[in-house]
N, C-alpha and C positions, 0 to 999 in steps of 0.2 A: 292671568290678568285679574287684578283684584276690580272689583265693582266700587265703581267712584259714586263716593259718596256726595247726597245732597248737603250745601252748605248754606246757612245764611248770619252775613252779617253784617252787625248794627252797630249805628252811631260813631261811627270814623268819618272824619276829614279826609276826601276823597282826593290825590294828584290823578287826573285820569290817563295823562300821559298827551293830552291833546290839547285842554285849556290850563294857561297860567294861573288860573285860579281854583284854588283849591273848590270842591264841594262840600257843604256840610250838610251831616245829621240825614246819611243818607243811608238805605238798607239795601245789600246786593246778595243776590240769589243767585245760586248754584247750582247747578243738576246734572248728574250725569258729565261732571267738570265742564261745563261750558257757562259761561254765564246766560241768565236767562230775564233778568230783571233789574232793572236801578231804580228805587223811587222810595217816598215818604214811606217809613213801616205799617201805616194804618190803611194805605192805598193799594197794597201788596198780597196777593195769597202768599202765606207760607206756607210751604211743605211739612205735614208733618210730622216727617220721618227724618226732618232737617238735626243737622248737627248747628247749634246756635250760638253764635259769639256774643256777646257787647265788647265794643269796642271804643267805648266815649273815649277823649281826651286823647286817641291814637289817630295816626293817618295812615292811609292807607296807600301805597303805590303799585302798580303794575312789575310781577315780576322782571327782574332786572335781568339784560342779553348781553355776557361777556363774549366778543365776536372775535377773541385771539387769543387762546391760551392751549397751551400741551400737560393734559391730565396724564401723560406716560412719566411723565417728571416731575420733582418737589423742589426745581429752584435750585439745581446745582447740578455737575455734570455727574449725575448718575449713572450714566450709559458707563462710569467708568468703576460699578459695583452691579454688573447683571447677575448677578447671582444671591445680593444679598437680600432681597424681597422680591414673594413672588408679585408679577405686575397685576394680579386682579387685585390686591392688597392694598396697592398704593394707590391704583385707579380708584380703589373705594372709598382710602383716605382724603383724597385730593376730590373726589366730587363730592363728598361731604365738605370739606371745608367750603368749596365754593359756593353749594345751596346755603349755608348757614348764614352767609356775606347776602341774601339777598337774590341771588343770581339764581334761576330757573333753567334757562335756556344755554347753550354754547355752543360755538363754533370751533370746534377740535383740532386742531393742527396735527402736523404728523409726530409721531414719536411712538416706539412699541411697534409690535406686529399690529397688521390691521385687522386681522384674525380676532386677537385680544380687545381693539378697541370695540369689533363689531359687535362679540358676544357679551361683553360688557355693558354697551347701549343697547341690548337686547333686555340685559338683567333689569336694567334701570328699567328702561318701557315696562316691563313687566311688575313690576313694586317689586322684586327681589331683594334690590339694593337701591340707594337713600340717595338722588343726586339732579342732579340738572338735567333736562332734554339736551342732549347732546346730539349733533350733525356735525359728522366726523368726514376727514378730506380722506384717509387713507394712507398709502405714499405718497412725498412730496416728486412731480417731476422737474427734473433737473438734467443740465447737461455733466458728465463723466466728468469726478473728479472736484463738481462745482457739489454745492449746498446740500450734505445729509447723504452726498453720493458714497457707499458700500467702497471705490476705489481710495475716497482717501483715506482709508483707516487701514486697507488690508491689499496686497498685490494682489491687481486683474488676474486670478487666476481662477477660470471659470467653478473647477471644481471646488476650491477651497471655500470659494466666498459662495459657491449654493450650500455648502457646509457650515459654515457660520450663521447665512439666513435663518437656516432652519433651527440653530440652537440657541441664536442670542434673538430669532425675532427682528434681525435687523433687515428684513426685507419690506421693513413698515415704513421705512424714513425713507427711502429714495429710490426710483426708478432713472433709469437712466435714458437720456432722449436728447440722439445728435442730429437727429435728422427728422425731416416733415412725418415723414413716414413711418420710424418709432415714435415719435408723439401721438399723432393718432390712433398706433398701435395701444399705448398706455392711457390713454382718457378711456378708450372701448373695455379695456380690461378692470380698469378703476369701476367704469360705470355699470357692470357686471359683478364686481364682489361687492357693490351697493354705496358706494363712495358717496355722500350729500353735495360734496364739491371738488373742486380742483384745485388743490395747492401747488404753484409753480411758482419762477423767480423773475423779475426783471433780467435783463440784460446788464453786463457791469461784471468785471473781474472780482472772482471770488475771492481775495486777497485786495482790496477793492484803493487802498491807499500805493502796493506798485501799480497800479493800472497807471499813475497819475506820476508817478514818483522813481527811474530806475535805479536809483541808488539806492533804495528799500530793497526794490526786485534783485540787486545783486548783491545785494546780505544776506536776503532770505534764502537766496539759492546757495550762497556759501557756509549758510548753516545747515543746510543737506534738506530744505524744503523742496518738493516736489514742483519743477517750473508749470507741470501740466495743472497742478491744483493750483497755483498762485495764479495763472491765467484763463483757469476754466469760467467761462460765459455762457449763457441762453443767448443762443440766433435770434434775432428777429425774426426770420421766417420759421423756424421751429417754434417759437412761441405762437404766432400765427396762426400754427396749427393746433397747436395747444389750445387756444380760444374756438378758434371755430368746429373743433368735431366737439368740444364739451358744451358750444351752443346748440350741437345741430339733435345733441344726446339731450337737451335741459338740463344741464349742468352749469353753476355760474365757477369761474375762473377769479382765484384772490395770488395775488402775486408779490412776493417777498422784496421788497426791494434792497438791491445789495449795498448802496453810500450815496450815488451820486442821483441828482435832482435829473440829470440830460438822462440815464438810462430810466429812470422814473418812469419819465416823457413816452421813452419806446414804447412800456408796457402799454400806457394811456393809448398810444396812436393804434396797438396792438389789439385793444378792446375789452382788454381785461375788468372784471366786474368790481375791481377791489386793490388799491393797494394797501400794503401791509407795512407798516414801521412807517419810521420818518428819515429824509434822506441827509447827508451832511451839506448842506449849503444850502442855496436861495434856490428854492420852487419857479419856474418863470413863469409870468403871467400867461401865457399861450399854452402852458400845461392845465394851470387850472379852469380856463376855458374852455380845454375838449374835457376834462373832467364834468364840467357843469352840463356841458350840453349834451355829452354823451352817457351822463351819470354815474360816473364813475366814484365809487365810496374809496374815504379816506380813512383807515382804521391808524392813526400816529405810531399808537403802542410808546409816547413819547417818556411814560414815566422810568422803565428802566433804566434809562440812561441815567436818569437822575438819580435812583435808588443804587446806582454802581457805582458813580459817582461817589455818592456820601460812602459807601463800605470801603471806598477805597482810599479815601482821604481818614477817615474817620472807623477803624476796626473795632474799638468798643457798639457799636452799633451791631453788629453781625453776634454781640455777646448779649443780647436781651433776649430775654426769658422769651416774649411771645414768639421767636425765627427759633429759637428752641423746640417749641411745641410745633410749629407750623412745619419744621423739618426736622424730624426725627433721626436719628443714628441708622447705621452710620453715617447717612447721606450727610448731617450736619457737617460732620469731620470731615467728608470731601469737601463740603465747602467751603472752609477755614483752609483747608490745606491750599484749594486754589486760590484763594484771596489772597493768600499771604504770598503764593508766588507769583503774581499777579504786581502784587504793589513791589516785592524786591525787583521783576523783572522792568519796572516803570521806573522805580525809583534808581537805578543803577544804570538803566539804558541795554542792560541785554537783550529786551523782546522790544524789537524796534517795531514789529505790529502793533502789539499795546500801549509801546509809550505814543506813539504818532494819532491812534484812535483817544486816547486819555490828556492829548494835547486839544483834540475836538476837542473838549465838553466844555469846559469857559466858553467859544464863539457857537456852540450848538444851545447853552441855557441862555447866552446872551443876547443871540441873534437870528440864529436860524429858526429854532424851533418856534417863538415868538412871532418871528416877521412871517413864515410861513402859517402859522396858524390863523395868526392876525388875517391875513388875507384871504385864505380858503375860507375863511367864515365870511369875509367880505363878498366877495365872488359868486359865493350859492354853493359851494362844495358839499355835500353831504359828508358830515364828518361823523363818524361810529366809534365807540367806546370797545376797546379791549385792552388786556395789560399784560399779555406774554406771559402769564402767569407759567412757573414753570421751568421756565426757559435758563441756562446758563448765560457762559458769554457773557455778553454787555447787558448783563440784567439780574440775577438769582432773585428774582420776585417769588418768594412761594405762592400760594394758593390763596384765593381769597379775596383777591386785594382790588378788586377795580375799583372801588372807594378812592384810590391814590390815582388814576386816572383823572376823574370826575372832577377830582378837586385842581388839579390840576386846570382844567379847561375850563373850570370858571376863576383861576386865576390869571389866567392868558386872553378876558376877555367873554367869556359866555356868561350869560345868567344859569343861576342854578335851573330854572323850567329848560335852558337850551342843553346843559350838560345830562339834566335827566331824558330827555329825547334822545341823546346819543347811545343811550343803553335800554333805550325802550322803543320807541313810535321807527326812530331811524333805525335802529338797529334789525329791527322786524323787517325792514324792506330792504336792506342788505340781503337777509337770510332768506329771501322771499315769503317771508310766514306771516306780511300784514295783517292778513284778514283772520288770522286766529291767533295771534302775537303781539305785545307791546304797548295794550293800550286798556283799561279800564272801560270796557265796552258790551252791550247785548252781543252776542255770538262767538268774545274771545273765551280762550283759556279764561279756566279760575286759576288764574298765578298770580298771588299778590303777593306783598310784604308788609308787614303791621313794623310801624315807627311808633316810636316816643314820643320826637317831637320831628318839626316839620323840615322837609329841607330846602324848601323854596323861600325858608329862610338863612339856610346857612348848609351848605351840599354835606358839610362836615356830619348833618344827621343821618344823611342815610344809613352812619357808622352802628346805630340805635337800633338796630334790629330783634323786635322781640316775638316776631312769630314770620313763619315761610310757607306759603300754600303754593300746590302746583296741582293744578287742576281737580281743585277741592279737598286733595288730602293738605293735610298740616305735618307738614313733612321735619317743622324744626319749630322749639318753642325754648327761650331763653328762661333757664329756671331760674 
């Protein structure tokens, strides 16, 4: 563990993460990475062993809390090139990009062996390697067959697939849990290999448009899809259980939701600390009331849709230089390869899942997304910034990007001081780490980020990122 150094610095325009108004011409001291001091520089001891910035004409913000993204991926379905980079590689690449964007802290989803993510965030803690404080879920649990679950990829066959775990690591994305009694089983083992949280899913058929639709259900089965994966669901009462041994262990519970707004509801009544994405249709007002009262955080994750959207209407997009760099070879080529069968399968009507979800997105950018957000902010919802980074599917967001969130929620209505809350002050209290997270304060983390120019007048600047400190090292500086 390297010795964190003393820091101090001067003359930034202060966001503290708590008042709408900036602070000027203020000096913040560091020690030992905690903060120890805010005030006029003539009022102050400084240290003087201090490493010393000036900072005029810069502001300053509280490192930034991306609370949804999977560092095992760079934005396209990789999982389908295990062998073409080793995963400490791209783990190192992908939390580099994301410290450089601002972002300190993260909320890890599953993907990779948990093995790998653990000694990874071991490496980080330790200054080995260059990246965010990461709080990693582990495997996601899920009922057989449903979300990340080991049977849809390979036949139940106990020995094969303990054969596969151990080579491709794929025993990091899903545990399986049909009953009260293996769920508890899998929170107790999560919270033993050191898991920070619980990733599980809502309720809601995993193929989530037959649940609604059987004339979908009986195309997809006469295209040789599996009827058990098109209908696999979390129990409510498996879930139940899922919540209450990861509360009874201190563990908080974030939960995937699979389309619809009624299975949303389950998770909410279930006690879940977190939903994850945004659902297809209208939120009901009786959901975001046991949210509010029961505080239940709302992480959207709403921009992928939007960023799939455009790659899918629009392919020259997917051909700019910066998703080049952001996603390297081969994985880029996987993701051109899926896009493109993506749109012929939408455009021609053969992949009736994607044409029917790619028929959402007009009434999802028009109405849903909008009226639901509209009103969770209305309501008291605590809403939390995260962007799937990562992720396939309905999303190939690479690394980086919660900037495209942010802006997002202050275009659906937030101030940029409310959008910056969402990835700082809320964000902390999702993660449980207020009182040493997310806010420019005596006793937080030294995690800032030095701007250009401000963004409480335009969120578009947090994009101006020209220096990254995490607990007084200076971990990224824009040459």
């Amino acid at each position: 563990m390297l010795q964190k150094p003393n820091l101090v610095l001067h003359g930034a325009r202060i966001i503290n993460g708590l008042n709408p108004k900036a602070i000027d011409d203020k000096t913040v001291i560091v020690e030992e990475g905690t903060i120890v001091a805010i005030g006029k520089k003539e009022e102050l001891r400084i240290p003087h062993d201090a490493v010393t910035l000036d900072l005029t004409g810069k502001i300053l913000v509280p490192g930034l809390i991306d609370s949804h993204l999977h560092l095992a991926q760079s934005g396209v379905d990789d999982f389908s090139k295990p062998f073409a980079e080793r995963m400490y590689t791209k783990l190192k690449r992908n939390a580099y990009l994301t410290l450089k964007s601002g972002v300190t802290t993260i909320r890890n989803m599953p993907g990779g062996s948990s093995n790998v993510i653990g000694t990874f965030k071991r490496r980080v803690e330790q200054g080995v390697v260059v990246g965010p404080r990461i709080l990693a879920s582990g495997p996601a649990l899920a009922p057989s067959y449903g979300y990340f679950s080991l049977k849809r990829f390979f036949p139940p066959n106990p020995l094969a697939m303990a054969i596969l775990s151990r080579v491709f690591g794929a025993n990091g994305l899903a545990i399986d849990v049909d009953t009260p009694e293996e769920a508890r089983k899998a929170v107790n083992r999560l919270k033993k290999s050191g898991a920070d949280f619980v990733k599980t899913v809502t309720p809601g058929a995993y193929i989530p448009f037959a649940q609604k639709d059987l004339g979908l259900k009986e195309s997809l089965v006469k295209q040789g899809l599996n009827l058990r994966m098109i209908e696999a669901s979390m129990k409510p009462d498996v879930l139940r259980a899922i919540v209450n041994k990861a509360h009874d262990l201190g563990l908080k519970v974030a939960a995937h939701t699979i389309a619809w707004p009624e299975d949303m509801a389950e998770a909410v009544k279930a006690g879940v600390d977190s939903i994850e994405h945004t659902p297809l249709g209208l939120i009901h007002n009786d959901t975001f009331a046991m949210m509010e009262k029961h505080t239940v955080y709302w992480v959207p994750t709403a921009y992928p849709f939007y960023h799939w959207t455009t790659l899918i209407d629009h392919p020259e997009e997917y051909e700019r230089e910066e998703i080049k760099e952001l996603i390297p070879e081969p994985f880029y080529s996987v993701g051109k390869r899926g896009l493109e069968k993506l749109r012929e399968g939408i455009k021609s009507g053969a992949d009736p899942m994607w044409s029917r979800f790619y028929a959402e997105m007009e009434p999802f950018k028009k109405e849903y997304f909008p009226e639901n957000f509209r009103r969770a902010k209305e309501k008291g919802v605590k809403i939390v910034a995260g962007v799937d980074a990562g992720a396939s599917g309905a999303g190939y967001v690479p690394h980086g990007q919660l900037i495209n969130e942010l802006e997002l929620f202050v275009a659906h209505g937030m101030s940029e001081f409310e959008a910056i809350q969402t990835a700082t002050t809320t964000a902390s209290e999702l993660l449980g780490l207020e009182g040493r997270l997310g806010s420019i304060e005596v006793g937080k983390a030294g995690d800032f980020v030095v701007l250009d120019a401000d963004p409480l007048e335009n969120i578009s600047n947090l994009r101006k990122v020209s220096c990254v400190f995490k607990e007084g090292f200076l971990l990224y500086r824009r040459q």
